[in-house]
N, C-alpha and C positions, 0 to 999 in steps of 0.2 A: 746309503752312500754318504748323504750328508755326518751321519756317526764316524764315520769312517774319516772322513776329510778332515773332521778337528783335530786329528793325531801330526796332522799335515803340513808342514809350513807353507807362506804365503808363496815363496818361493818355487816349491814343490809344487801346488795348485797351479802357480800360474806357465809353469813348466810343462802341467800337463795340456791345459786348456792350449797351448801352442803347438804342443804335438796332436791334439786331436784335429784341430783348425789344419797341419802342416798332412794331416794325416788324410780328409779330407779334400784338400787342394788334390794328391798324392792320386785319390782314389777317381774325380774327375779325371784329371789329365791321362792316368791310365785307361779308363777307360776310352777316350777320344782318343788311345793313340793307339787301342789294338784295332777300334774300330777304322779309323786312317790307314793302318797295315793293311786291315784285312781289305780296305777296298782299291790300296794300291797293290797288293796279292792281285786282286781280281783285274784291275784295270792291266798289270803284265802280261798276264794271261790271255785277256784280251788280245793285247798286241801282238806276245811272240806266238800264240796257239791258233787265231784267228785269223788278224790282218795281215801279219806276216806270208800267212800259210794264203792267203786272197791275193797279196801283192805275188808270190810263188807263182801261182795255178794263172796269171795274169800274164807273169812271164815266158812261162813255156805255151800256154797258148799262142803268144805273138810267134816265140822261135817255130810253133808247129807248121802256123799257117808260112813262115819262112820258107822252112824246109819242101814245104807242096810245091811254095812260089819258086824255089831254086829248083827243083827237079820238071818244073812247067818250062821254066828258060830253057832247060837242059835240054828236053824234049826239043822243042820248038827252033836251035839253034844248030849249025852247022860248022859253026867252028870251033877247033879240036882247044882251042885256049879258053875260049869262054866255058866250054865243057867243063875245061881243067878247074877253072874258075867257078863255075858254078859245085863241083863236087869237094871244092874244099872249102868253099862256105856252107856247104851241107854235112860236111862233116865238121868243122868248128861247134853248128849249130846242135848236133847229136850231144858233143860235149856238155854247151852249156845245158841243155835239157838234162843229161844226166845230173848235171852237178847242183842243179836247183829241186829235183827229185831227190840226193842226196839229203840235202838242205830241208825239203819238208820233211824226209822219212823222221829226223829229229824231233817234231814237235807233236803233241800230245795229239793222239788219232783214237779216235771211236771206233767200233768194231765195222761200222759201216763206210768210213771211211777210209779205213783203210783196205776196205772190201774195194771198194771204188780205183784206190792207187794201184791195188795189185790189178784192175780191167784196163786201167792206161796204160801201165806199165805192159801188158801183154799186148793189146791193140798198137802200142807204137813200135812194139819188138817184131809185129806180125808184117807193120806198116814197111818197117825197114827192108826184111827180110823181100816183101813186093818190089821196093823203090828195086831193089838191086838188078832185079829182071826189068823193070823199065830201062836202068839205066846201062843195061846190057844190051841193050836193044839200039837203044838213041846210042852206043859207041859205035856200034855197028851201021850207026845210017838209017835201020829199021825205024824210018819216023813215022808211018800208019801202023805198026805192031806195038811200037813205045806209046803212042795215045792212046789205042785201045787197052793197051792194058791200062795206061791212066785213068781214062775216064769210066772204063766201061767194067775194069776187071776188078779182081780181089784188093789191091790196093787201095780203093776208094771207100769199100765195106771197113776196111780196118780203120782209113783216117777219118770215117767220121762214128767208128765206135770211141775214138782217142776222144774226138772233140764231147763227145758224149758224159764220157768220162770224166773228161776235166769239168764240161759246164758241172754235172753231178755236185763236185769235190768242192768247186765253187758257193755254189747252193748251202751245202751242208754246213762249210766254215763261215757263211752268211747269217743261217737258222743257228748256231750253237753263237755267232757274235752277237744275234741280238738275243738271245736269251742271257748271255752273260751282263748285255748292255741289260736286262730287267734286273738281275741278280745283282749288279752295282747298286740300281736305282734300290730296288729292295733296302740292300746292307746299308745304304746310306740311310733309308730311313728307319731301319732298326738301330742302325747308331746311335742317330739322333735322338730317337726313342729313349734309349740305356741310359745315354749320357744325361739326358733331360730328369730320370728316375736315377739316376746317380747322384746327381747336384742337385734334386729335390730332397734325399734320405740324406746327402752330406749336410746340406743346411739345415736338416733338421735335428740329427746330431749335435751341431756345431750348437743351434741354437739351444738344445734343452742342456749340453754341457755347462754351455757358455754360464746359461742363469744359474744352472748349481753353484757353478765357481763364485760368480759372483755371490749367489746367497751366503756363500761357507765361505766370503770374504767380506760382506760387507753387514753381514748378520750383527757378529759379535760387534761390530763398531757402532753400529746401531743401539744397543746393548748397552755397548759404554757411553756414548752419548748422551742417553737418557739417565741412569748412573751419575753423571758429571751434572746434570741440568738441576738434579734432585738435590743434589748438594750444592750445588752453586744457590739454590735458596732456602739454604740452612738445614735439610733435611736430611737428618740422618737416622731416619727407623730404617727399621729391616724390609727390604722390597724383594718382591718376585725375582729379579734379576742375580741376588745372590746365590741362591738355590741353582742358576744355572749351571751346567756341566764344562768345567773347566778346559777351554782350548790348548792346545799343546803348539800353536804355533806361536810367531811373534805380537801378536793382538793377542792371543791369551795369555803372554806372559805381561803384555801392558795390564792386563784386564784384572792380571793375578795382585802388580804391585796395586792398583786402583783400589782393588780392596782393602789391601792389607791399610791401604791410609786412609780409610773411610774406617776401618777400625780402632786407628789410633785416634783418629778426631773424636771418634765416639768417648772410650776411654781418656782423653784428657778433656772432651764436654762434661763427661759425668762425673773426677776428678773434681773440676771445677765448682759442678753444682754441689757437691757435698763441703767442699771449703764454703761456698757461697752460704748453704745452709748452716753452717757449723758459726759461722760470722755474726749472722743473724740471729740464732740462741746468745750467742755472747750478749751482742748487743743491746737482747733485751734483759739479761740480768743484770750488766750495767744500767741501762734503766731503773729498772726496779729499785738498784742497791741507792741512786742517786734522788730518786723519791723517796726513800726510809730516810737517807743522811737529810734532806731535805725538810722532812718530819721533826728531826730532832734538834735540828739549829731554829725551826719556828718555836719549839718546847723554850727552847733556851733564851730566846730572846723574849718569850710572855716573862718567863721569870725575871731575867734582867728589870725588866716593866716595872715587875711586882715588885722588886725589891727598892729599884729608884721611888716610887713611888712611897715606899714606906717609909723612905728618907727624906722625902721632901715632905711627907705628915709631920713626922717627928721636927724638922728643924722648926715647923709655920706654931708647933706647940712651945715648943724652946723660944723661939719669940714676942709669945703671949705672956709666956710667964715674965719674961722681963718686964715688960711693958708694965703687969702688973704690981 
């Protein structure tokens, strides 16, 4: 990888390292957000399939036990208004009971419970079907025929197979609420789990990317630093560092001129030393030649000596003779 990366600009690397870091972030928050879906998925579920279907089965048991209490007044009363009055709050009350039946048959039922809805649904069809001969009885004044059949007869078999029914339906969207309440608890901590093993393997991504990047950027500068330090105390043989594999980004094109001018210093060092060299032969044949002329002006000047000398014999004889 790091072979790779030298083709690369610094640009390029730090471009990538931002996309794997962004990439990263990316792969956390994904994950905490299918895991947040899927436990508000369940926590709906909860609501519309369960509590809802509990608040339901809550409702039509108040209307059920209504409707007994309306058709018990009916019975027990003698006047033809409250009659009127009590059978059309008993039929209001049919409605709503239908219409919250309606209302459950919509949400998500198990094979058992909706075994259960079609035993209420028949127990209060049977219920009905009874209340009508009660209340055929109590129109007619028959009020010891209309209690017995209340208390005593088929009617009383049905409404408390209804209540049966319903407690059942109750029960069961209780048993399936709290097991969906464990299967939240569950997903959340499988979430957390994921999430936890997400943002461990993301950082650790992030982290050995990271160092690459960094090595395959602070390598070659490192490189040249040392390079620069070598020369900075006059050193310019050939080191290890030249031999390195030339980078293709912006520090290997610094890295490239670095050289080339650690070449030319060389070449006008060695320039240099060969003039230096070449100065110093001169200089010492000038020497030399200045010690041979130096020889010959000593030659010159004994003789000067010799010949003064033979001149001042001759005059000291020239004035002997006179004398003489």
């Amino acid at each position: 990888m790091s072979l790779r990366m030298k083709n690369w600009s610094v640009g390029a690397k730090l471009y990538l390292l931002s996309g794997i870091l962004i990439a990263c972030i990316l792969a956390v928050g994904a994950t905490g957000f299918v895991g947040f879906r899927t436990i508000i998925n369940l926590a709906d579920s909860l609501y519309s399939d369960r509590l809802l279907p509990i608040r339901s089965l809550g409702a039509i048991m108040d209307r059920v036990w209504s409707a007994r209490e309306q058709l018990m007044l009916h019975v027990m009363t003698e006047d033809p208004d409250r009659m009127a009055a009590y059978e059309s709050q008993m039929v209001m009350l049919d409605r709503e009971i239908a219409a919250l039946l309606a209302q459950y048959r919509k949400t998500d039922m198990g094979a058992e419970e909706a075994r259960w809805l079609n035993e209420f649904e028949q127990a209060w069809k049977e219920f009905q079907v009874a209340r009508e001969a009660v209340l055929a009885n109590s129109r007619l004044g028959y009020s010891k025929g209309a209690e017995q059949l209340l208390f005593g007869g088929h009617i009383d078999g049905t409404f408390r197979s209804a209540l049966l029914a319903l407690r059942r339906l109750t029960d069961i969207n209780r048993e399936g609420g709290a097991q969906l309440n464990q299967l939240i608890a569950q997903t959340d901590t499988d979430v957390n789990r994921t999430a936890m093993a997400v943002s461990g393997l993301s950082l650790l991504v992030a982290v050995v990317f990271s160092m690459a990047m960094i090595r395959a950027i602070t390598r070659p500068l490192g490189v040249l630093a040392e390079a620069a330090h070598r020369v900075a105390d006059a050193d310019l043989t050939r080191r290890s560092w030249e031999d390195e594999e030339p980078w293709k980004d912006e520090v290997g094109r610094l890295y490239g001129a670095f050289q080339e001018t650690v070449r030319s210093l060389r070449q006008v060092v060695g320039e240099v030393i060969d003039s230096s060299r070449r100065v110093v032969a001169s200089s010492r044949e000038m020497a030399g030649m200045a010690e041979q002329a130096a020889g010959g002006t000593a030659q010159i000047a004994s003789a000067v000596e010799q010949v003064a000398q033979g001149a001042n014999d001759q005059a000291r004889s020239a004035e002997d003779t006179v004398r003489a």
